[in-house]
N, CA, C and O atoms as CSV, one atom per row, in Angstrom:
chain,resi,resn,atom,element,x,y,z
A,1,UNK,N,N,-92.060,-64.535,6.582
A,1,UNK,CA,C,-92.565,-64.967,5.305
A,1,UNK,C,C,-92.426,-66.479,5.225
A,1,UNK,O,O,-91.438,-67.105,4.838
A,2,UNK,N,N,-93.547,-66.940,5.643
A,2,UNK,CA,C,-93.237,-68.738,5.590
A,2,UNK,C,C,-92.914,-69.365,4.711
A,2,UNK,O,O,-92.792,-70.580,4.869
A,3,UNK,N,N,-92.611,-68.657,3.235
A,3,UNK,CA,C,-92.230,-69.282,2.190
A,3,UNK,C,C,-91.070,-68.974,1.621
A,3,UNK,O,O,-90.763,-69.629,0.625
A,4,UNK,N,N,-89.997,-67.747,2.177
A,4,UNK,CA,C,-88.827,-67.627,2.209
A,4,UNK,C,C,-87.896,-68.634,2.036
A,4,UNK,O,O,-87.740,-69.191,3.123
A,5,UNK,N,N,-87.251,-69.095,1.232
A,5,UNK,CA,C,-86.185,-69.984,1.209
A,5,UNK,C,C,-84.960,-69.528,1.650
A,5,UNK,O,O,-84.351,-70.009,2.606
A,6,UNK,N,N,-84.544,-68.487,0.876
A,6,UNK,CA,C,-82.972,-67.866,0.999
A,6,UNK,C,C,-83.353,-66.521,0.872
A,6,UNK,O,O,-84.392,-66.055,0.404
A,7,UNK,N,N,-82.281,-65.907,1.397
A,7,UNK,CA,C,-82.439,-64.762,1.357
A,7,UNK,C,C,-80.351,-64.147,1.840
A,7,UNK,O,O,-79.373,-64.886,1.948
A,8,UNK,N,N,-80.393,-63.231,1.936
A,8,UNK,CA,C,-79.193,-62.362,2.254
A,8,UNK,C,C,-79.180,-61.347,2.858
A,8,UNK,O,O,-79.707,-60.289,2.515
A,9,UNK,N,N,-78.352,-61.647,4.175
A,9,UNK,CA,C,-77.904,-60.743,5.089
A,9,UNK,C,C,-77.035,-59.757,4.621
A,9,UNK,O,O,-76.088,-59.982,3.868
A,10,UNK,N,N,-77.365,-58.620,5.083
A,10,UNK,CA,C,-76.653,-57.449,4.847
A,10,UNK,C,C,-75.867,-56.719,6.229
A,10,UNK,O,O,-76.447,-56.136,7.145
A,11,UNK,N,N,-74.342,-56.940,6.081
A,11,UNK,CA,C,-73.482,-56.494,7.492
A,11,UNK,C,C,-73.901,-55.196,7.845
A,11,UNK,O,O,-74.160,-54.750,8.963
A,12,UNK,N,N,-73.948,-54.378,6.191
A,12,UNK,CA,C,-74.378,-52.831,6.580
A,12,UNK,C,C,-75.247,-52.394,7.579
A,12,UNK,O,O,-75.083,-51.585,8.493
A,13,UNK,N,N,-76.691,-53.423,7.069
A,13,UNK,CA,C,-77.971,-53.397,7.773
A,13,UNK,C,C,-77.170,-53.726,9.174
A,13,UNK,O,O,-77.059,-52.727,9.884
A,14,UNK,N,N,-76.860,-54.371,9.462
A,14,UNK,CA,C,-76.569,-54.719,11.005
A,14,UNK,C,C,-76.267,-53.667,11.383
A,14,UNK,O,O,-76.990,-52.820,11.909
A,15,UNK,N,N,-74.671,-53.603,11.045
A,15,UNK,CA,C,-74.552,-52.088,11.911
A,15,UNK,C,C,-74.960,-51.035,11.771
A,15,UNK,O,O,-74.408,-50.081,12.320
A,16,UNK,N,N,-76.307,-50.854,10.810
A,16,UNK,CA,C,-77.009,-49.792,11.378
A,16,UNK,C,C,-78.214,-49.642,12.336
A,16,UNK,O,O,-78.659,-48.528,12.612
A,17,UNK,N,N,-78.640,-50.577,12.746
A,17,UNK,CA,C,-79.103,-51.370,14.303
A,17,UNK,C,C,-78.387,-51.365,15.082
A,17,UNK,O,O,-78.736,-51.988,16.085
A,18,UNK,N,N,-77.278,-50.830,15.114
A,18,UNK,CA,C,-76.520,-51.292,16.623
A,18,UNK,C,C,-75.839,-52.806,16.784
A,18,UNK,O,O,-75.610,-53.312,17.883
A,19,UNK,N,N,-75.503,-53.557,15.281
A,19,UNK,CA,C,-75.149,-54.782,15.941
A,19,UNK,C,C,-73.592,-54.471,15.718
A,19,UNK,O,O,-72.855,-53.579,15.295
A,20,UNK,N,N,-73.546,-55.864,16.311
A,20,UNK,CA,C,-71.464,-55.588,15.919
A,20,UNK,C,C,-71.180,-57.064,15.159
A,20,UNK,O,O,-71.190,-58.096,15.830
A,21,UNK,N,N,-70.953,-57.086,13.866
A,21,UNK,CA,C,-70.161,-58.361,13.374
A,21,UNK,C,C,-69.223,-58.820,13.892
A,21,UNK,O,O,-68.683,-57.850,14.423
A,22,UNK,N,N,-68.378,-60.086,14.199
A,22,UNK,CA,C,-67.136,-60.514,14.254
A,22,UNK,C,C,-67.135,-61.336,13.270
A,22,UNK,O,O,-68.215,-61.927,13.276
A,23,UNK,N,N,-66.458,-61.690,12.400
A,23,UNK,CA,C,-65.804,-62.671,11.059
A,23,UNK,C,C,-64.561,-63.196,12.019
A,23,UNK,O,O,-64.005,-62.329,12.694
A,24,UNK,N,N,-64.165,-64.341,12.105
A,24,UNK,CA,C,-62.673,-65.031,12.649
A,24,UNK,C,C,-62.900,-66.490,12.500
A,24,UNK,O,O,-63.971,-67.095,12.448
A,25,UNK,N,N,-61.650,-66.949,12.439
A,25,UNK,CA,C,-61.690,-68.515,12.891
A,25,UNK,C,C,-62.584,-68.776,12.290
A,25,UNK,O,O,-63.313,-69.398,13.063
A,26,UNK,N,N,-63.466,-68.644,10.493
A,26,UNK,CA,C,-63.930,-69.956,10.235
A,26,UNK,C,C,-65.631,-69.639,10.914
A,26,UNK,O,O,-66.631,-70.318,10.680
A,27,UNK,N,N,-65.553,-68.593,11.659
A,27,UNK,CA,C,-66.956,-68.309,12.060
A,27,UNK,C,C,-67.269,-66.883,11.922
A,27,UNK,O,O,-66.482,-66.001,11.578
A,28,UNK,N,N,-68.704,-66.735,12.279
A,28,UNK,CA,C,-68.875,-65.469,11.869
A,28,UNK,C,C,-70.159,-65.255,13.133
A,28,UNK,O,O,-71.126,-66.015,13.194
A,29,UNK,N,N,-69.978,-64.252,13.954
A,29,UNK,CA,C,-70.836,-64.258,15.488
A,29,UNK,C,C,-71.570,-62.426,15.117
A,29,UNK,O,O,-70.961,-61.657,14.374
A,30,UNK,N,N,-72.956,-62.027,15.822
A,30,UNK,CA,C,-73.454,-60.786,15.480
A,30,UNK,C,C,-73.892,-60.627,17.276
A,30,UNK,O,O,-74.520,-61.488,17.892
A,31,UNK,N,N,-73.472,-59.552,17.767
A,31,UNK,CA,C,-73.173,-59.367,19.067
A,31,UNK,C,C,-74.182,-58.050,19.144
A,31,UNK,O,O,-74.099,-57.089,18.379
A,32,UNK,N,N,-75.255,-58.207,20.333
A,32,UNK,CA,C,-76.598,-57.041,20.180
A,32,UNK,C,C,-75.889,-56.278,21.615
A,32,UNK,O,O,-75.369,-56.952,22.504
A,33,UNK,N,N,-75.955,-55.113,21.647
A,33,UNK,CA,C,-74.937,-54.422,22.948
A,33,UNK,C,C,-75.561,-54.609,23.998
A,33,UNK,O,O,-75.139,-54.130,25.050
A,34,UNK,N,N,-76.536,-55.236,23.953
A,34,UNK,CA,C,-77.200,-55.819,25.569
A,34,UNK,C,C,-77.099,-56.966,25.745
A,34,UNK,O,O,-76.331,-57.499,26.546
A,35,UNK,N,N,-77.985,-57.588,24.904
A,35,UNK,CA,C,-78.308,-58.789,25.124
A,35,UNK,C,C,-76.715,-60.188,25.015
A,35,UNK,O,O,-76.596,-61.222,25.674
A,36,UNK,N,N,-75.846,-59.663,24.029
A,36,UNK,CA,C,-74.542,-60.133,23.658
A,36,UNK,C,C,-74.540,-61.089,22.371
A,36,UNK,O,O,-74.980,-60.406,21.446
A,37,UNK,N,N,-74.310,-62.052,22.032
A,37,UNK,CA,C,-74.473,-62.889,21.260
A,37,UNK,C,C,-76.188,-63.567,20.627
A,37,UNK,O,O,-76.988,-64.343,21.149
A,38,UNK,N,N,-76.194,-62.989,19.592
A,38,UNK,CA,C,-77.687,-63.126,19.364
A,38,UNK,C,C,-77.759,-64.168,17.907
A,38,UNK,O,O,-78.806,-64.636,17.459
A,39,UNK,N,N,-76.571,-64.354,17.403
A,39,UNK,CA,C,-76.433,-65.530,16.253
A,39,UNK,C,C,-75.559,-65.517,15.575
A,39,UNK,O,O,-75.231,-64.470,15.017
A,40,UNK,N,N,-74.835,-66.759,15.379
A,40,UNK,CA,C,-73.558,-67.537,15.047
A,40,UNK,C,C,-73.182,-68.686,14.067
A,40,UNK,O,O,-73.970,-69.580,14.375
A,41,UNK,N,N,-72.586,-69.034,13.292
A,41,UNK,CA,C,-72.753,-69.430,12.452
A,41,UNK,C,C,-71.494,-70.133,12.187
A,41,UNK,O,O,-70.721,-69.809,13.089
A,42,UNK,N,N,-70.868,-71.024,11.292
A,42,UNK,CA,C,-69.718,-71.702,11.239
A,42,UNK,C,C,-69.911,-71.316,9.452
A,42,UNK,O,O,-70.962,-71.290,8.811
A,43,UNK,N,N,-68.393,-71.022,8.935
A,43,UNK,CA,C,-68.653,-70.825,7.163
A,43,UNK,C,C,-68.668,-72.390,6.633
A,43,UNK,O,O,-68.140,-73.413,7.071
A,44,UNK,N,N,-69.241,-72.203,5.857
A,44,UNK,CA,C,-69.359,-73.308,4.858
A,44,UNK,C,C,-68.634,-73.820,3.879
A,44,UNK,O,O,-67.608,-73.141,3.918
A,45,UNK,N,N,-68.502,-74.711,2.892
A,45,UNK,CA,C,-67.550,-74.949,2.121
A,45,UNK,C,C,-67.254,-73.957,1.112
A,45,UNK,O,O,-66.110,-73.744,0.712
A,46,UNK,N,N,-68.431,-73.264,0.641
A,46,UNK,CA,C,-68.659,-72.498,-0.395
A,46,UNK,C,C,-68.256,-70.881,0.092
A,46,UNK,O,O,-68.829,-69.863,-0.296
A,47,UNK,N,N,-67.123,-70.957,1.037
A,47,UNK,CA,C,-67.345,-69.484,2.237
A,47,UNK,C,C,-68.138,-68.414,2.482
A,47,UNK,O,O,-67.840,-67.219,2.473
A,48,UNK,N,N,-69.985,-69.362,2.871
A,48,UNK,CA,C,-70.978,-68.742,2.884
A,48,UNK,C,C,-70.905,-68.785,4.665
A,48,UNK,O,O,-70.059,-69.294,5.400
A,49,UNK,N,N,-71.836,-68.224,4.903
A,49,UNK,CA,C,-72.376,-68.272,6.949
A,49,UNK,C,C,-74.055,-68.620,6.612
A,49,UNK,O,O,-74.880,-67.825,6.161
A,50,UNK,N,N,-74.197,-69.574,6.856
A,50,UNK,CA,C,-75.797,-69.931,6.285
A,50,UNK,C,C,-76.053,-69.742,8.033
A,50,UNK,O,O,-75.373,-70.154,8.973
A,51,UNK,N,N,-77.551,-68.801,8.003
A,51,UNK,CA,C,-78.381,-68.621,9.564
A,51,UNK,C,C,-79.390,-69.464,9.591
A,51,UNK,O,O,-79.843,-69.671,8.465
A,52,UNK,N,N,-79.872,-69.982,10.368
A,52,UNK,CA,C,-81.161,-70.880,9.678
A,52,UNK,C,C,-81.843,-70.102,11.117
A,52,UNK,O,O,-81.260,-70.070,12.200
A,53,UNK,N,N,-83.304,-69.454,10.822
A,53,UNK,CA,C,-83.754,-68.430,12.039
A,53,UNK,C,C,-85.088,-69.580,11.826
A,53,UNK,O,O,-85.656,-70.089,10.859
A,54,UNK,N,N,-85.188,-69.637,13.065
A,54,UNK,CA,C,-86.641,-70.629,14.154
A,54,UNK,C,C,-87.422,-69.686,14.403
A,54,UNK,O,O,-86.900,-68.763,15.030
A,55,UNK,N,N,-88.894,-69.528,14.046
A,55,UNK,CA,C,-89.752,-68.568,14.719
A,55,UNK,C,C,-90.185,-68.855,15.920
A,55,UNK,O,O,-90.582,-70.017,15.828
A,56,UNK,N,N,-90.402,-68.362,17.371
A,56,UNK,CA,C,-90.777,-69.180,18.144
A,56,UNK,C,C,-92.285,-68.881,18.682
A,56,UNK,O,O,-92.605,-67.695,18.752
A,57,UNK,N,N,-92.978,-69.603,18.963
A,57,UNK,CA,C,-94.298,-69.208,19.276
A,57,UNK,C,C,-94.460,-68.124,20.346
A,57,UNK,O,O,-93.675,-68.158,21.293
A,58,UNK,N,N,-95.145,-67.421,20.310
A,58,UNK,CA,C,-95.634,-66.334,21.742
A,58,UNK,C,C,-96.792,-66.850,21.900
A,58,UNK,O,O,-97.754,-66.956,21.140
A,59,UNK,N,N,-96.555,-67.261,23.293
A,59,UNK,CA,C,-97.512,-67.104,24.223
A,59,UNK,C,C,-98.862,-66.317,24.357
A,59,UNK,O,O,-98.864,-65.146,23.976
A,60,UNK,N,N,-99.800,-66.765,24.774
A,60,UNK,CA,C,-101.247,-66.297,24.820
A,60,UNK,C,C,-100.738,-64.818,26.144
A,60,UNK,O,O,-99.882,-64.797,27.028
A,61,UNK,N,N,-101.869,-63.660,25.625
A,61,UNK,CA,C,-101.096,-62.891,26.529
A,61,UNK,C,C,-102.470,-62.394,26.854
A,61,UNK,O,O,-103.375,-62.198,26.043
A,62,UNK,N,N,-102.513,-62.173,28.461
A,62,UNK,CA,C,-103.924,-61.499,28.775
A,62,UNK,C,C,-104.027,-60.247,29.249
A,62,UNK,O,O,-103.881,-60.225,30.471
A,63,UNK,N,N,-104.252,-59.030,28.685
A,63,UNK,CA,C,-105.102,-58.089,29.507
A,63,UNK,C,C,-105.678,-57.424,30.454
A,63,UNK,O,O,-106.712,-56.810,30.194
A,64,UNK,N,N,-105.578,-57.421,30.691
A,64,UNK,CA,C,-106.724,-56.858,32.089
A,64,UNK,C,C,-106.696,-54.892,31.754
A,64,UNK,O,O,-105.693,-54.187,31.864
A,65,UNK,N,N,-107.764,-54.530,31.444
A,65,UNK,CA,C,-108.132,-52.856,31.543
A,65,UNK,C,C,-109.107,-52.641,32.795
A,65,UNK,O,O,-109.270,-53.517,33.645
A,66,UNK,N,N,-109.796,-51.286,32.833
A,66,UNK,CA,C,-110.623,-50.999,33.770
A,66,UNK,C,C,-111.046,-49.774,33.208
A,66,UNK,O,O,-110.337,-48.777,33.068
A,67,UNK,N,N,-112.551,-49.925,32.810
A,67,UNK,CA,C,-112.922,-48.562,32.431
A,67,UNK,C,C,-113.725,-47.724,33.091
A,67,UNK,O,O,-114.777,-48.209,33.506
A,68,UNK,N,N,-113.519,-46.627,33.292
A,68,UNK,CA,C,-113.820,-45.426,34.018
A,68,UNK,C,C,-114.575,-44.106,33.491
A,68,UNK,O,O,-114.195,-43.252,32.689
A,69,UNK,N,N,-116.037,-44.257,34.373
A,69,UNK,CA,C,-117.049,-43.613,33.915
A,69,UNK,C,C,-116.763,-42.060,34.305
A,69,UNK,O,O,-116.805,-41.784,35.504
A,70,UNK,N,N,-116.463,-40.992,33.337
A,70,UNK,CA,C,-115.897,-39.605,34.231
A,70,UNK,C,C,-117.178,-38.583,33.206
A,70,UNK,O,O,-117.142,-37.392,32.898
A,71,UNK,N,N,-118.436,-39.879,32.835
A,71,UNK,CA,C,-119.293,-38.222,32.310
A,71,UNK,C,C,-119.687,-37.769,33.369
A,71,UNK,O,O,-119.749,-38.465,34.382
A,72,UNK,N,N,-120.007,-36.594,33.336
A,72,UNK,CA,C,-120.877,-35.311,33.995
A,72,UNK,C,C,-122.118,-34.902,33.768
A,72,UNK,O,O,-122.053,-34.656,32.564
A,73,UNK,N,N,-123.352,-34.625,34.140
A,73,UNK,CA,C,-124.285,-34.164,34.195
A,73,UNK,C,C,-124.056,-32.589,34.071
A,73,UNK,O,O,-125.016,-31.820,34.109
């Protein structure tokens, strides 16, 4: 939503995806069971974890099919 300002994370929501929170030390890390560390954050004065998420462009992606004539007479 390109016009999203703020919004709020929900821990629940995480772990019901499969993520794993850690809260410690002043930080707060969300760990994906494959991939490992997927975003991290330092708390703030206000003891918020502000994420700031980058969309990143995808790539042009090409195709290739082959179609196959199987009528019958």
């Amino acid at each position: 939503m390109p016009d999203l300002k703020n919004n709020l994370l929900s821990i629940g929501q995480l772990q019901e995806k499969g993520l794993v929170v850690l809260i410690q030390h002043n930080s707060c890390k969300v760990y994906h069971p494959e991939k490992g560390v997927i975003m991290k954050s330092a708390m703030s004065s206000n003891r918020m974890f502000k994420i700031t998420v980058v969309s990143l462009a995808v790539g042009t992606t090409c195709f290739n099919t082959i179609s196959e004539d199987v009528g019958q007479l």
